[in-house]
Residue, then its C-alpha position, 0 to 999 in steps of 0.5 A: x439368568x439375569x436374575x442370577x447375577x443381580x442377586x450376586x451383583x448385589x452380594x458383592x457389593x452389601x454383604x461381605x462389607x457388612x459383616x466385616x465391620x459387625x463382626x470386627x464390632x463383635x470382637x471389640x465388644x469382648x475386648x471393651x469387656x476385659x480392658x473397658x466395661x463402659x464401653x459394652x452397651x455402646x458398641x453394641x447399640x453402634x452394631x445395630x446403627x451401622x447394620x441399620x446404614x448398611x440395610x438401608x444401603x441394600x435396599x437402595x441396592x436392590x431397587x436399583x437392581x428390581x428397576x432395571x430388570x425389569x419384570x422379574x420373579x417373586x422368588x428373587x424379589x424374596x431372596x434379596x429381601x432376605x439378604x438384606x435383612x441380615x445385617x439386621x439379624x447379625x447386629x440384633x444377636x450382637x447387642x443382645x450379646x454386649x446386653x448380656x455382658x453389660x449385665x454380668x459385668x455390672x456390679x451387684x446391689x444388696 
């Protein structure tokens, strides 16, 4: 049972945070396509750097948790190392979305 709530313990204090700040990201990227062009591959590549703090800050999260439970399953060691790793995988599909966007906004050589 202790497991159980060291894996929530840890979602409550990473995720939610996290996937506000990408997904608030996300939406500038479409808004800096329509007013600010420029903008689009640097907000991306800022998705990725901010994912990269919050992972890390997870991972810190996590040992901490590891350490003082003590011995537990590899089941839950798995499970939060899977859920830390999902900012990583949410700002990857971003940036490749500002990526894409960058390149049909870019302008056209003949």
């Amino acid at each position: 049972m202790e497991e159980t709530t060291t894996i929530i313990r840890m979602m409550s204090q990473m995720g939610l945070g996290a996937c506000i700040v990408l997904t608030m990201l996300f939406v500038l990227i479409f808004l800096s396509a329509w007013k600010a062009p420029a903008w689009v591959k640097d907000l991306g590549s800022i998705a990725v750097a901010v994912a990269l703090i919050f992972c890390a800050r997870g991972v810190i999260i996590w040992v901490d948790d590891i350490r003082h439970a003590g011995d537990i399953s590899s089941t839950v060691v798995g499970g939060g190392l899977a859920y830390v790793l999902l900012p990583i995988c949410y700002a990857t599909v971003i940036c490749i979305t500002s990526r894409i966007i960058a390149l049909i906004l870019s302008p056209r050589k003949h």
